[in-house]
N, C-alpha and C positions, 0 to 999 in steps of 0.2 A: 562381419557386415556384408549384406549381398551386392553383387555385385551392381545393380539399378540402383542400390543407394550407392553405394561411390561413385558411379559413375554421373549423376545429377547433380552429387558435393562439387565434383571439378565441374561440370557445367556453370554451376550459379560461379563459381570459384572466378572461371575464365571471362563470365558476363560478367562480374563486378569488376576485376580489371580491368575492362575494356572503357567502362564506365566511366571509372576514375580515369583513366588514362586520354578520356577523349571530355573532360569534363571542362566548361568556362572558365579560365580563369582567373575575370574580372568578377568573378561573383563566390561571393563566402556566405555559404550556408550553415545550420545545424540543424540536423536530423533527430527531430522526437520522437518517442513511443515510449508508452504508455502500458503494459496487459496488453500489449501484441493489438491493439486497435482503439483504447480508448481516450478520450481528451481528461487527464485526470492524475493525480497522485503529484509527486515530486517535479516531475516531465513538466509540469502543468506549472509549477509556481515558478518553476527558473525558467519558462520558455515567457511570462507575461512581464516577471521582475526584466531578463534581458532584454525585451521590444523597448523597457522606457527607458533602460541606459541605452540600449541603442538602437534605435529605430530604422536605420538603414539594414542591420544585419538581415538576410533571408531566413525566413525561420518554416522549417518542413515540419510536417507532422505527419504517421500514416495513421490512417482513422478509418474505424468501420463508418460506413452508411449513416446507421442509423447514430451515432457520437456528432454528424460533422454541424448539425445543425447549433451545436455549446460550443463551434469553433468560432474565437475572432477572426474579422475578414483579413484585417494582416497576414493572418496564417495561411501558407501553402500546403492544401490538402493532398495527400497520396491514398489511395484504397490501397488497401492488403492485399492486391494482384500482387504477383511474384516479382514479376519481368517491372511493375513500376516500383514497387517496394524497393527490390536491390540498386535499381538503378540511381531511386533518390538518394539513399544510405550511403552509397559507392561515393556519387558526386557530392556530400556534403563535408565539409572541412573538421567538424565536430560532432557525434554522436550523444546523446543522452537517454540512456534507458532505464528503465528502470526491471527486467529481467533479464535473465540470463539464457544467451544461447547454446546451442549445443554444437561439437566439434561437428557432426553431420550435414550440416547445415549448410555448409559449404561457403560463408560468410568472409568475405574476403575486406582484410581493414588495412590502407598502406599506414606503413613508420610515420608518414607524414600527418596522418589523420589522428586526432585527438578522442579519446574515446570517454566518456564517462558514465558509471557505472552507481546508479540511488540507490536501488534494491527499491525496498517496500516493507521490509516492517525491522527495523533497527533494533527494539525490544519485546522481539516476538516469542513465545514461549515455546514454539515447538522445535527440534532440530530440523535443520533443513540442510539440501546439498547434498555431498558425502559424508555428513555426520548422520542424515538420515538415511544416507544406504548401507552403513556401520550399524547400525539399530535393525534394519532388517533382516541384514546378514545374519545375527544374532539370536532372530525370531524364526532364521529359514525361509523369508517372505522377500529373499534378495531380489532387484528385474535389473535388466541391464537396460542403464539408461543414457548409457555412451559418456557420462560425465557431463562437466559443465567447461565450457569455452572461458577462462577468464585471464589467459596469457593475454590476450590484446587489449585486456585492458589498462589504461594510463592515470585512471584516478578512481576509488574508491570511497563515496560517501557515506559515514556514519555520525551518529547521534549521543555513541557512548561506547566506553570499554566493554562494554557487552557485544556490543555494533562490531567492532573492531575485531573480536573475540569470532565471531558469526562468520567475518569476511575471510579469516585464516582457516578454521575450521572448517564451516561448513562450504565453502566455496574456494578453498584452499588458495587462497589471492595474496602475493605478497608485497603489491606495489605500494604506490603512494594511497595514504589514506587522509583527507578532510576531514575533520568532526567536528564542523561548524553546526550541525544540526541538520534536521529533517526541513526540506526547502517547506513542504506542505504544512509544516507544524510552525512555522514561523506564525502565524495568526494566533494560534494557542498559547503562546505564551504574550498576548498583549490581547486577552480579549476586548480591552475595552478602546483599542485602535480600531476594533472594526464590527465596531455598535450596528453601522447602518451597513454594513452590507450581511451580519445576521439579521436583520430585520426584511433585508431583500429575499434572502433567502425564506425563509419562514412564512415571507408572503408569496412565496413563489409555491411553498408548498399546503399552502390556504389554513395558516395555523395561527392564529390572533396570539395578542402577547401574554394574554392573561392565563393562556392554558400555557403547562410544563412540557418538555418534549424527553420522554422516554426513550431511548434508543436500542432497541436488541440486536445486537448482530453476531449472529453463528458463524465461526469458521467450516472451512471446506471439508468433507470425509470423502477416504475415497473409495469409502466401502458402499456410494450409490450416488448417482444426481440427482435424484430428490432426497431432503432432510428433513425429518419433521421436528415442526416448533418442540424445543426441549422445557421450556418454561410453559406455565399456563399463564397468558394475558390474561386474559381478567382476573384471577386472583393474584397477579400483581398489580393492576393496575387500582385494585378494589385492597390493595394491603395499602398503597401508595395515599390513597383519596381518605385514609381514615386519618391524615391528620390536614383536610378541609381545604386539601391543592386540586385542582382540575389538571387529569393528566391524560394525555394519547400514546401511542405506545406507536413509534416507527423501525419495521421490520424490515433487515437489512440483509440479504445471503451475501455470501460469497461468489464472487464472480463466475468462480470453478461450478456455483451449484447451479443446474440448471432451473432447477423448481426446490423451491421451501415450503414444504403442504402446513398451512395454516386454517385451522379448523376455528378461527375466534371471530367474536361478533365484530362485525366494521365501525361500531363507534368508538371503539376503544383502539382499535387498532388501524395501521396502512402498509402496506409493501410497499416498499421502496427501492427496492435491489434494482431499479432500472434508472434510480436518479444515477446521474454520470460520474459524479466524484465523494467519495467518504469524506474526504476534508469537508465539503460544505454543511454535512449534517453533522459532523463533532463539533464544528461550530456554532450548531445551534443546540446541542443536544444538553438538556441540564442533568439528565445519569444515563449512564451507561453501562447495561448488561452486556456481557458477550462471552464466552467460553476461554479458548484456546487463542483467539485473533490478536493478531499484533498492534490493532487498532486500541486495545487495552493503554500499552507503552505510550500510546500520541496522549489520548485522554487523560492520562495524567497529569498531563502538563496545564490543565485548564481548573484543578482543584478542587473538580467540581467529584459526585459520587461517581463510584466504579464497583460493580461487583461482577467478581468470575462467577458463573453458574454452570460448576463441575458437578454436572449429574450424574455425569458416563464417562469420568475419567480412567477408572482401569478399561473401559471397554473403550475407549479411543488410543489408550495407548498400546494396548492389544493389536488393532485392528489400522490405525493409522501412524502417526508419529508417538515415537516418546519426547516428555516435555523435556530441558533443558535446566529448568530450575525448579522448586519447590513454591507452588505462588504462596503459600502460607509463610513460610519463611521468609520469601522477600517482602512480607508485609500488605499483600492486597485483603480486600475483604472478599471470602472465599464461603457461597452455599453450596454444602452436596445433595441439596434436594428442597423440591419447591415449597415444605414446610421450614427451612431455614431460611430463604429468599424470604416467604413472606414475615418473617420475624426481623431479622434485618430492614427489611423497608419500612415497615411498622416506627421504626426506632431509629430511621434512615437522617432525620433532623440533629439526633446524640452524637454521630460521630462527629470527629476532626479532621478532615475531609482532607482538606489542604496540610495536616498535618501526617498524614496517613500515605497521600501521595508525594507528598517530599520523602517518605522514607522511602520509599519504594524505587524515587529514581535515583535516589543514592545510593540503593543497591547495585542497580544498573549500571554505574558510574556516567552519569548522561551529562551531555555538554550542549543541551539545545542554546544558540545564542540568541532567535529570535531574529536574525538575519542570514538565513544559511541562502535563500537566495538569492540575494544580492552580493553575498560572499561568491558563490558559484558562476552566476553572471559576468560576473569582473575577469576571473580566471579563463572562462570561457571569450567574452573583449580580447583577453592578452594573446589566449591561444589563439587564435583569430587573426593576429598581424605579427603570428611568427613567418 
């Protein structure tokens, strides 16, 4: 490590001490993020679940700019400056994040601070962590990427023996682990508790009720930031319409990708990678294409269609991660090319949809209860008037 990087570790090191150290202490906060800036994912459902059990708690969030305007006014906004970032973190009594930092970092957490740890995808099919710098090791494609920081962490949420499985291995974490479920997915397993705010949604994104909502979302490569559409829209969307449904097709990158080159007509299709949280379009979405994304695992829970569209799986696992499981074996509906896609959709009404996706999460061993938020919330109450 060079010498300006350790010596900037102890800096932030020494400032966040000082922080905490010089911090109110008639006032109990918890410090959100999100993807290092945005209002969204896990962070998101136990930062709104905890406001209504408890309304006094101060609740921080760091947010980019352009995120703060999907913040509620409740919320105490931080920008991703450094010197306010650390200092909200330092002086907040409990942390909730949902990635992982790096020892480099210079991140200073006291005994006394409660730290909790969501991740973001519980049944996600690719190795991640140290299981994915084992895989590259492997390929010769090894980087040093200093490890992942996860000794300071105090709780570990997962959504299944998979989950669990992910947090040893790939993140080598051996603390306490929750597997109450994913706080974000607590909606998906009760869709019909939250009729009208899909319907909020879906008006917010100007899509009437009569038409279907397709959802594609590609996960990340790191072999460029821009990806091009791997599926052809229109001949899915024209496989989909041959049994007499009106469908749009909403196009979703990953966070990581900067541009997703979409060559398709605009009435069939919309980008979407700038709406602020994936939860809100799984809840409206009636199928669900995506590749490799752990967004897969959430969607399942809703019984609704799911298909992997592994076009370029030996060249993703070449070239990016290797997967973790076999998606054919654990039961997903699996096309290796856009003439299998459209024959699946074609016959997309035949399957057992909800019978297809209970096997799958039992492979996973999942334990969504439908309340991981308000399970989380409560713990967070308690740690809060230790």
């Amino acid at each position: 490590m060079k010498k300006t990087v350790i010596i900037k570790k102890w800096i932030r090191k020494a400032y966040m001490y000082l922080c905490y150290a010089t911090r109110p202490r008639d006032v109990k906060s918890v410090f959100f993020a999100s993807f290092r800036g945005q209002y969204s994912d896990n962070p998101r459902a136990i930062s709104e679940c905890l406001h209504k059990m408890a309304p006094d708690v101060k609740i921080v969030w760091l947010v980019k700019p352009q995120f703060k305007k999907y913040v509620p006014d409740y919320v105490t906004v931080v920008p991703p400056t450094l010197r306010l970032a650390l200092k909200a973190q330092a002086q907040a009594k409990v942390w909730v994040l949902n990635y992982v930092y790096r020892p480099n970092t210079g991140i200073y957490k006291s005994p006394n601070q409660f730290y909790i740890q969501t991740w973001h995808g519980d049944r996600g099919l690719k190795t991640i962590g140290y299981a994915d710098e084992l895989s590259r090791k492997k390929r010769k494609k090894a980087k040093n990427r200093n490890g992942y920081l996860m000794s300071d962490c105090d709780l570990f949420i997962a959504a299944s023996d998979y989950g669990v499985m992910k947090a040893h291995k790939g993140l080598r974490y051996e603390g306490e682990v929750m597997t109450a479920g994913m706080p974000r997915n607590d909606k998906l397993t009760n869709l019909q508790a939250y009729k009208e705010e899909a319907a909020e949604i879906r008006k917010r994104l100007g899509i009437d009720s009569n038409t279907n909502i397709l959802l594609y979302a590609p996960t990340y490569r790191e072999a460029g930031d821009e990806l091009q559409c791997q599926i052809d829209i229109s001949q899915t969307i024209a496989s989909l319409e041959t049994n007499g449904n009106k469908w749009i097709c909403l196009i979703r990158s990953h966070s990581l990708t900067k541009q997703l080159k979409v060559t398709q007509k605009e009435a069939v299709c919309r980008n979407v990678s700038d709406y602020p949280d994936m939860a809100d379009l799984l809840l409206v979405t009636d199928l669900l294409i995506t590749d490799y994304s752990s967004c897969a695992g959430d969607f399942l829970l809703t019984g609704k269609p799911l298909i992997l569209a592994h076009f370029d799986k030996e060249s993703y696992e070449s070239k990016n991660r290797l997967l973790w499981v076999d998606p054919e074996k654990a039961g997903y509906l699996v096309a290796g090319n856009q003439q299998e896609l459209n024959d699946i959709l074609k016959r997309i009404d035949t399957y057992d949809h909800k019978h297809i996706n209970k096997k799958v999460l039992q492979f996973y061993g999942t334990s969504e209860s439908g309340h991981a938020s308000e399970t989380i919330a409560q713990r967070i109450i308690t740690e809060l008037k230790r």
